[in-house]
C-alpha positions as CSV (number, residue, x, y, z in Angstrom):
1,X,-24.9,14.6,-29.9
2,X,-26.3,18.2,-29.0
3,X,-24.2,19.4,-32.5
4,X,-26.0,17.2,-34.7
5,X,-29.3,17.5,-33.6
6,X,-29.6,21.5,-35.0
7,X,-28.4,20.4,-38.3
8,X,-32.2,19.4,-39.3
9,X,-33.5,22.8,-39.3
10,X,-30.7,24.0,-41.1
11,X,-30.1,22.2,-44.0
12,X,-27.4,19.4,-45.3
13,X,-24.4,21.9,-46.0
14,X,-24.8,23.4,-42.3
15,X,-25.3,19.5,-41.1
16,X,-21.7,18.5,-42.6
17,X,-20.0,21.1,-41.6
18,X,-21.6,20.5,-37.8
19,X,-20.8,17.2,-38.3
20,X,-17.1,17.8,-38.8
21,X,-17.2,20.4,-35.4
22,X,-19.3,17.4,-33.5
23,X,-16.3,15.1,-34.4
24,X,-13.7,17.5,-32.8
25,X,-15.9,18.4,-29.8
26,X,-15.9,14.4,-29.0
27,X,-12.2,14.2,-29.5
28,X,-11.6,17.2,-27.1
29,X,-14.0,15.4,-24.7
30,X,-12.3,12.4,-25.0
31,X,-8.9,14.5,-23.7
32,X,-10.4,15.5,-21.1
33,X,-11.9,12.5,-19.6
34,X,-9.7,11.5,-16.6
35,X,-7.4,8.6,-17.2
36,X,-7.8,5.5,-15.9
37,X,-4.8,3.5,-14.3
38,X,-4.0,0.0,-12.8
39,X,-4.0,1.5,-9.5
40,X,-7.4,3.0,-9.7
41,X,-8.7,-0.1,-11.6
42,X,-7.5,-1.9,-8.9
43,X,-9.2,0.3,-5.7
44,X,-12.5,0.4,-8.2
45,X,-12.8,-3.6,-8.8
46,X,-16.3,-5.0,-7.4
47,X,-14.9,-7.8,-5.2
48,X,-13.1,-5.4,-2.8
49,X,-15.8,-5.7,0.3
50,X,-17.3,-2.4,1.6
51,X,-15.8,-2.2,4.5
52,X,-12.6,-1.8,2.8
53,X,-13.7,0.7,1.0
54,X,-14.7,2.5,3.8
55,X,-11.3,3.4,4.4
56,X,-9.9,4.3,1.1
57,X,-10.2,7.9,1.9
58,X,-8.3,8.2,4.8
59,X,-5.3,5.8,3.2
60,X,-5.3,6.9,-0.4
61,X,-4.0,3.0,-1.7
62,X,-4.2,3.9,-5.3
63,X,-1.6,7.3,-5.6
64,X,0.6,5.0,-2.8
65,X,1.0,2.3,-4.9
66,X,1.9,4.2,-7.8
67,X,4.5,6.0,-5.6
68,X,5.8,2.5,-4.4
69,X,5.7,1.5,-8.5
70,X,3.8,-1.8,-7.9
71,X,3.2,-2.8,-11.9
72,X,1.4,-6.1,-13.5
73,X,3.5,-9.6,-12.9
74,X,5.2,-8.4,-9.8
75,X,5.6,-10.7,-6.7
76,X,5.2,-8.7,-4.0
77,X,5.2,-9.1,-0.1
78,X,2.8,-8.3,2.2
79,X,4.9,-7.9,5.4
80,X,2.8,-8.1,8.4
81,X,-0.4,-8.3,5.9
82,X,-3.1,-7.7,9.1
83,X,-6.4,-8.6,7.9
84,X,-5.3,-7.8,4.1
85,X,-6.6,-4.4,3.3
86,X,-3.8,-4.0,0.8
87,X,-3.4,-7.5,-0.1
88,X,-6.6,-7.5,-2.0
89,X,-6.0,-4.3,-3.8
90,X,-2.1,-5.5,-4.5
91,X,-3.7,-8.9,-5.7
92,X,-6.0,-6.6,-8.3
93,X,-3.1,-3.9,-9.1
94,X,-0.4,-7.0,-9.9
95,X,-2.8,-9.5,-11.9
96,X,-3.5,-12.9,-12.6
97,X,0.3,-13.2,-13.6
98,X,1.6,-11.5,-10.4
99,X,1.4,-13.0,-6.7
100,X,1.0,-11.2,-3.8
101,X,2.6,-13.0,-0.5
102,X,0.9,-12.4,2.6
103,X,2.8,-13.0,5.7
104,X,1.2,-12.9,8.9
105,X,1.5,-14.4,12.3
106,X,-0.9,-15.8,15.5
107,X,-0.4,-11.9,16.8
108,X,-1.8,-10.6,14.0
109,X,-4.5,-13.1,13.4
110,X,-5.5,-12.7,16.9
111,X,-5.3,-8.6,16.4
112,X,-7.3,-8.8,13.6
113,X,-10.2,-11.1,14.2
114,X,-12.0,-12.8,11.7
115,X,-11.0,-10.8,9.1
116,X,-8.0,-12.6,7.6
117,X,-10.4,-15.4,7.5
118,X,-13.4,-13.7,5.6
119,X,-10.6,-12.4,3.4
120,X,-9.6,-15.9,1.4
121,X,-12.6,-17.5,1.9
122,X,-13.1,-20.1,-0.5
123,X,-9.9,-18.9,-2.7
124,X,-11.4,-15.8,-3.3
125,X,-7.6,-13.8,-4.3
126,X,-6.3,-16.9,-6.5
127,X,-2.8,-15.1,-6.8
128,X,-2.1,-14.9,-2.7
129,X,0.0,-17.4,-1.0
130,X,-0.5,-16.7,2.8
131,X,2.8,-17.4,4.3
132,X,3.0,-17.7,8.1
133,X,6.0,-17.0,10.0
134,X,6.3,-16.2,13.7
135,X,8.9,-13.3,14.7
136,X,12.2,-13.8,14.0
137,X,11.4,-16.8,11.7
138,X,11.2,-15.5,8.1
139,X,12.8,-17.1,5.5
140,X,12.3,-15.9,2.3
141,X,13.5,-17.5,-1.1
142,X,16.5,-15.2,-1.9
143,X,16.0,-13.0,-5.1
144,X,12.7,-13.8,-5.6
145,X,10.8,-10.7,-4.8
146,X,10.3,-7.4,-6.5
147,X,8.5,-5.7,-3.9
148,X,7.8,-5.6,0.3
149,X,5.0,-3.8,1.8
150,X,5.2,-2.7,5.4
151,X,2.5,-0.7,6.2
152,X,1.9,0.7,9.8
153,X,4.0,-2.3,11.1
154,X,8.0,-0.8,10.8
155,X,7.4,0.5,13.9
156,X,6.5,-3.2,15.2
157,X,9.9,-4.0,14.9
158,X,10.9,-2.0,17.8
159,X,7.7,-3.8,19.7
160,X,8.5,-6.6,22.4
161,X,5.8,-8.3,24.4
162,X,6.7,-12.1,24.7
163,X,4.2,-12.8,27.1
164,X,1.5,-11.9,24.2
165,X,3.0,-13.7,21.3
166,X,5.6,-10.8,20.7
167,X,8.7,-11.2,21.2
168,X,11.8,-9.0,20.2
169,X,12.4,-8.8,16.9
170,X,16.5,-9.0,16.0
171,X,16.1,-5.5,13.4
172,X,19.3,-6.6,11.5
173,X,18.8,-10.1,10.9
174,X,14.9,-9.1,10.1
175,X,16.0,-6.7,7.2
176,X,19.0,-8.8,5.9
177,X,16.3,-11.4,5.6
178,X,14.0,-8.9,3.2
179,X,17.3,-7.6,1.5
180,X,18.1,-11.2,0.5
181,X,14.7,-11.8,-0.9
182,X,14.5,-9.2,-3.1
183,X,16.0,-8.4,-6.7
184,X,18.2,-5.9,-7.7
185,X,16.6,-2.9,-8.0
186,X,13.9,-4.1,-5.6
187,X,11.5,-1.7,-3.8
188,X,10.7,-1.8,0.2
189,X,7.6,0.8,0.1
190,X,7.0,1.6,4.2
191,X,4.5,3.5,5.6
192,X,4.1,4.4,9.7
193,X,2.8,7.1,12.2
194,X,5.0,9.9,12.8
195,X,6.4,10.3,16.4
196,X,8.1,13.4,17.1
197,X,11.6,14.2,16.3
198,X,14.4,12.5,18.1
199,X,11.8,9.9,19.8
200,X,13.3,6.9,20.8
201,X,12.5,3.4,19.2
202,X,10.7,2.5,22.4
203,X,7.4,4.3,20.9
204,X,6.8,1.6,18.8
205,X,5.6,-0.2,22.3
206,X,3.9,2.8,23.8
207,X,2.4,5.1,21.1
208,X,2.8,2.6,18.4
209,X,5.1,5.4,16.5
210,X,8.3,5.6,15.3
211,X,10.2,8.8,14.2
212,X,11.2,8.3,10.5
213,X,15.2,8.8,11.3
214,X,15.1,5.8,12.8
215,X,13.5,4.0,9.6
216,X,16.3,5.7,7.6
217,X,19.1,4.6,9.5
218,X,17.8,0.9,10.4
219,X,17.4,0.4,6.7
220,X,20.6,2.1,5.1
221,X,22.6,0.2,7.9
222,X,20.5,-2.8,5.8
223,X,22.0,-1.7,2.5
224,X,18.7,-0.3,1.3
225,X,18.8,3.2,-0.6
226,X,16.4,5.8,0.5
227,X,14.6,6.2,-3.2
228,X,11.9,8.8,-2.7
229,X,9.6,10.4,0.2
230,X,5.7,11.8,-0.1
231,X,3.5,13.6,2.1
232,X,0.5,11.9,1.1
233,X,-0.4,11.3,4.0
234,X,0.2,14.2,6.3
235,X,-2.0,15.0,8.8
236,X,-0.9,18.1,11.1
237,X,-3.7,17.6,13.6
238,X,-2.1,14.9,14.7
239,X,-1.1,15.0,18.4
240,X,2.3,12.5,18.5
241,X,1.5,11.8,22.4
242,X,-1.8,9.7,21.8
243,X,-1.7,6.6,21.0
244,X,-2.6,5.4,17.4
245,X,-5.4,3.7,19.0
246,X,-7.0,6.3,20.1
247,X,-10.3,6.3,19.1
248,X,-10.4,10.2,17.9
249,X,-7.5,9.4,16.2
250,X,-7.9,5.9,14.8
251,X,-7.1,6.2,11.1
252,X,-6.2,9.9,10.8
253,X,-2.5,9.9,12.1
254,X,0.0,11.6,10.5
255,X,1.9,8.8,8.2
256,X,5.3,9.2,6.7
257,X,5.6,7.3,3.3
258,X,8.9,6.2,1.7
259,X,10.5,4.0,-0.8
260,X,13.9,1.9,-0.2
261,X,15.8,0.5,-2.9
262,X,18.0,-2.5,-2.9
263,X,20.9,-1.3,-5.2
264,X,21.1,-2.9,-8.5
């Protein structure tokens, strides 16, 4: 410590009374050192694979799942989990007396390629049940969940392509289905890509967007309470007429994030 190493050329008084100032530098220090949380802990643990990481910037996982209040021991649901970018870190942020359910379907595992796969190879998330259910086929245990996830994929709900493994989603019966699995007092934490103002579901086919009224009123139709709303993922570059896909845009839309409630 820089205080105590002047204290030899100036005798033992001057030493103790360093010492004392050395001991309250360290406790300011201490102060100041940024806090560390679960959901930081979580992003930060060694097992998350790189290419993960990779996109940590552009998603900001650790302030959204402190906005969607994801805490130790939770059973949470991975809606339309894709190749489990967030199931990892949710398996991390809810610990070995959580569980994380990942549903997915053959869509999805053939949209995200080996992924999935690589993902829980050899049991590598102990506290993940992957749970595979086909559109319009979810049945979840009622009251048995005190989270959902559905991230990029609300607008999927408004996506139909049959031909492709896809077909129509019944809305209703779909969010009924999440209603009666979770707790009072549950949280549904959604996040999609904007689409402009007053645009119809149908861009959840085309542009893969869906204007954020229409998440609003499709889930307090459900019984859902709209809880909170952040910008944490704004992005006013974004041009609502490309396609997510694009490859300019890939990853740095502009994302509406919001928290539902099921009323206690």
């Amino acid at each position: 410590m820089a205080t105590m190493t002047r204290t030899f050329a100036t005798g033992i008084i001057l030493a103790l009374t360093l010492g004392g100032c050395g001991q309250h530098a360290d406790e300011e220090h201490a102060s100041e050192a940024p806090a560390t949380s679960i959901y930081a802990d979580a992003v930060a643990n060694d097992a998350r694979p790189e290419s993960d990481r990779a996109r940590d910037a552009g998603r900001k996982p650790a302030d959204v799942l402190e906005f969607f209040s994801i805490e130790p021991g939770m059973t949470v649901l991975d809606m339309f989990s894709g190749g489990g970018y967030y199931t990892e870190i949710l398996s991390h942020a809810v610990g070995e007396h959580g569980r994380i359910i990942a549903q997915s379907n053959e869509a999805y595992l053939q949209f995200v390629g080996d992924e999935f796969e690589q993902r829980y190879l050899g049991g590598r998330l102990a506290n993940v049940l992957v749970l595979m259910a086909e559109n319009n086929e979810l049945e979840l245990e009622p009251k048995s969940l005190d989270a959902v996830m559905l991230v990029l994929s609300f607008h999927d709900l408004y996506y139909a392509a049959p031909d492709n493994g896809w077909p129509a989603i019944d809305v209703p019966a779909f969010l009924a289905e999440l209603r009666s699995g979770l707790r009072a007092g549950g949280i549904v934490g959604i996040i999609d890509h904007y689409a402009a103002d007053g645009a119809p579901s149908e861009t959840g086919s085309t542009t893969h967007r869906i204007d954020p009224a229409i998440v609003v009123a499709a889930m307090t139709a459900a019984g859902f309470e709209l809880d909170g709303q952040s910008d944490l993922l704004r992005n006013a570059e974004d041009d609502y007429e490309k396609v997510v896909f694009d490859p300019d845009l890939r990853g740095k839309t502009d994302r509406f994030v919001m928290r539902f409630r099921k009323p206690e």
